[in-house]
C-alpha positions in Angstrom: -32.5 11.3 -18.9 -34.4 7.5 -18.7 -30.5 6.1 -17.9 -29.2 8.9 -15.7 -32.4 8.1 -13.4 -31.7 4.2 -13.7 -28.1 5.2 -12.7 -28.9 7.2 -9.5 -31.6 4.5 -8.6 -29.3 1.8 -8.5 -26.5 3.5 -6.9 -28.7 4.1 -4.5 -30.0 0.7 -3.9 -26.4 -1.0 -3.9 -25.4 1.9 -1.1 -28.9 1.0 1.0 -27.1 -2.7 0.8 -24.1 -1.9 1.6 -25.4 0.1 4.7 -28.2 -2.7 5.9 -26.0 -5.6 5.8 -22.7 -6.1 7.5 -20.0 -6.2 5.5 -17.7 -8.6 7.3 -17.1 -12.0 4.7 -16.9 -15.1 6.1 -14.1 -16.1 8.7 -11.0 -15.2 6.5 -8.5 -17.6 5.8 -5.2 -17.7 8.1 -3.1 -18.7 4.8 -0.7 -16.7 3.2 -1.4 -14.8 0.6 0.8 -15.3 -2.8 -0.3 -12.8 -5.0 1.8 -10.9 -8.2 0.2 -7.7 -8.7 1.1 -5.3 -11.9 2.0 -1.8 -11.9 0.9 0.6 -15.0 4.2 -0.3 -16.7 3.9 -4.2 -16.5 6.3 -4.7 -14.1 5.3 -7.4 -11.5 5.8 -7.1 -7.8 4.9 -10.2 -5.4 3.1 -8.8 -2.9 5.5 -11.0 -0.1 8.0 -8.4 -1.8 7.0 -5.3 -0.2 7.8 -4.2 3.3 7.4 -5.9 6.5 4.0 -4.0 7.6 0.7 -5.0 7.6 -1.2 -4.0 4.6 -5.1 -2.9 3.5 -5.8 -4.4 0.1 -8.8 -2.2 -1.3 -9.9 -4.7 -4.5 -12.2 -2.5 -6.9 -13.3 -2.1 -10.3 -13.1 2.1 -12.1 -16.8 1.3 -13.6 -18.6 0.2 -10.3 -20.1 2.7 -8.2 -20.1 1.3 -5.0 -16.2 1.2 -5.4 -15.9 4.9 -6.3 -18.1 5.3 -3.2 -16.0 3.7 -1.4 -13.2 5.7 -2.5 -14.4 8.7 0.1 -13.6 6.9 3.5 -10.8 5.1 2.3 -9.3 8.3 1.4 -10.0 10.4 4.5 -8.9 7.2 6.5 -5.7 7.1 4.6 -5.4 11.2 5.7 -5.9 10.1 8.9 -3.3 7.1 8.8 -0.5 8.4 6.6 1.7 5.3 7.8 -1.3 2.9 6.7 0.0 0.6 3.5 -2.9 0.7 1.2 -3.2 -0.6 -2.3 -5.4 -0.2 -4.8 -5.7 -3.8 -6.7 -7.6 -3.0 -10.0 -10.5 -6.1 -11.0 -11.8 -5.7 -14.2 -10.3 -6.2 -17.9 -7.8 -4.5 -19.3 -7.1 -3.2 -15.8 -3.6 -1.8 -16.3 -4.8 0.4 -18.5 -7.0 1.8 -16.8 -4.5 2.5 -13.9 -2.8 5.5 -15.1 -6.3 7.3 -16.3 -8.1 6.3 -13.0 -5.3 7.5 -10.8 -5.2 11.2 -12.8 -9.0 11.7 -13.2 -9.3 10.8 -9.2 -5.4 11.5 -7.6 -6.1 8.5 -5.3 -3.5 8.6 -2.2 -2.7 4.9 -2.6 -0.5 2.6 -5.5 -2.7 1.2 -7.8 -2.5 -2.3 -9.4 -3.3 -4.9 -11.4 -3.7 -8.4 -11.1 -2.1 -10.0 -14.3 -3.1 -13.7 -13.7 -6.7 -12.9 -12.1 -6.5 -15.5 -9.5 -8.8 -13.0 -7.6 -11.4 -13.0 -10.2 -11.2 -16.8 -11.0 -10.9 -17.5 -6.8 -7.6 -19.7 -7.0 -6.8 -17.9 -4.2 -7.1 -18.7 -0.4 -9.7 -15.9 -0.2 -11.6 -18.5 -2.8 -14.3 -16.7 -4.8 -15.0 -13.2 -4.0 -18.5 -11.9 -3.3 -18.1 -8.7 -5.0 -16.5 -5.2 -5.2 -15.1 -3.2 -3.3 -13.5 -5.9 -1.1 -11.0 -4.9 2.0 -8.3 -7.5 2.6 -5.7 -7.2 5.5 -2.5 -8.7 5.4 -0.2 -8.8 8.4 3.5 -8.4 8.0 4.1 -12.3 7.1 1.7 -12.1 4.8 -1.1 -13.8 6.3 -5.0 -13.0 5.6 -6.2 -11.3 9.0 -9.5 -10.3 7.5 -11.6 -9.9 4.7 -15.0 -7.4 3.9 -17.2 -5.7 1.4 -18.9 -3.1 0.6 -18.6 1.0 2.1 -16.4 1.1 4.7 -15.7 4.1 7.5 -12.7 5.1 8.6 -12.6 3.7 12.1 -13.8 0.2 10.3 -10.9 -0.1 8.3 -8.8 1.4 11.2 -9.6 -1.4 13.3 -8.8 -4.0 10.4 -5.4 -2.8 10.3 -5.0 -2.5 13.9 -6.1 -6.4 14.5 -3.5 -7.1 12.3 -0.6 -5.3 13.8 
């Protein structure tokens, strides 16, 4: 009972956060992103591979909170946008195996992925260290970073991300 009660209080603080502070990062990067994500099956896929449209990078981790939170807009916003690209890009050990458990136990609309060589986690990127999880990235069609956030985003937020970026 003690850690269902810690559980509920802290989920509760990180949302109050996430609500009283904005959630836009730092100016992002205009630098391409080269990025090899992971399906469930191990096969890679560069992310300068897929189609010409910009695309919403949700980053997340199954065990936080926050990102399952998160999950609620994104989903309805995905509804909403049916020719949105999203992807799901998994942070957290072992993550493609978690892929194909996450995706059943939730049916999230959007591919999930992994990120086999965690330059994301280890900020070798040109995003540089994340802040935390759930983090929005949009990537226009070349595959330049148009913007970065965190935390609970609505569904006319992560509309206008993608928008900027068309």
């Amino acid at each position: 009972m003690i850690h269902w009660l810690y559980r509920t209080a802290l989920f509760a603080l990180s949302i109050a956060a996430c609500a009283s502070q904005p959630n836009v990062a730092s100016p992002p990067p205009h630098q391409p992103l080269e990025l090899s994500l992971a399906r469930a099956d191990g096969r890679r896929v560069p992310l300068s591979a897929l189609d010409g449209r910009p695309r919403l990078l949700f980053l997340f981790a199954t065990y936080d909170e926050v990102s399952q939170f998160a999950l609620v807009p994104l989903s309805r916003f995905i509804e909403q946008t049916p020719d949105a690209q999203v992807l799901g890009v998994l942070l957290q050990p072992d993550a493609r195996t978690f892929i194909p458990l996450f995706a059943r136990s939730l049916s999230v609309p959007f591919e999930l992925y992994a990120e086999p060589d965690n330059q994301l986690l280890h900020g070798s990127t040109p995003l540089g260290k994340l802040a935390g999880v759930p983090a929005f990235v949009v990537v226009d069609a070349r595959g330049v970073i148009r913007d970065l956030r965190y935390g609970v985003l609505s569904e006319a937020q992560l509309a206008a991300m993608l928008s900027a970026a068309r």
